[in-house]
Steps between C-alpha positions, in 0.01 A plus 500: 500500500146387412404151447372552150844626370838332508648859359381827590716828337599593848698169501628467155623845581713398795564202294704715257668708659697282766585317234663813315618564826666187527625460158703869549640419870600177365673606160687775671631348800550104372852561370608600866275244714701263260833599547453557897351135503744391285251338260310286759198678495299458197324767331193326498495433887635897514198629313245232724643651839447913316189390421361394860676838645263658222164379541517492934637831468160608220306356764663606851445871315149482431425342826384161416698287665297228614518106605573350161675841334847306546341158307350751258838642428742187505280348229440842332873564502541199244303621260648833543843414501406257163345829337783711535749231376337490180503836416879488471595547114602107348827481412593488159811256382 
């Protein structure tokens, strides 16, 4: 990424899509992580850990693993995780 932007498209583009990708994995497979952990895994924590396998997996793909790529993703992962959270409908009642 070059100094002079903080977002390029190539980014906001990965951006978005491991966060779909995480939403989807996460809404279709919570209901069973939560009945196999018997409730002691959070969803939140669930959707963090999806969310790491995401973005070192975007990366490991394109060959750009480097130094710093884990650091990169751990912190990345929050925001990712946070993203795809809030794109769950509120609940009404």
């Amino acid at each position: 990424m070059d100094d002079q932007t903080l977002f390029t498209l190539a980014y906001l583009g990965t951006f978005t899509g491991a966060t779909v990708a995480v939403r989807y994995v996460v809404e279709y497979t919570k209901d069973h992580v939560r009945a196999w952990t018997q409730d002691r895994l959070p969803t939140n924590i669930y959707a963090l850990l999806w969310a790491w396998v995401v973005l070192y997996s975007a990366h490991a793909a394109l060959g750009m693993l480097g130094d710093g790529t884990w650091l990169t993703d751990f912190f990345s992962g929050f925001v990712v995780a946070a993203a795809a959270g809030a794109m769950q409908k509120p609940k009404r009642g």
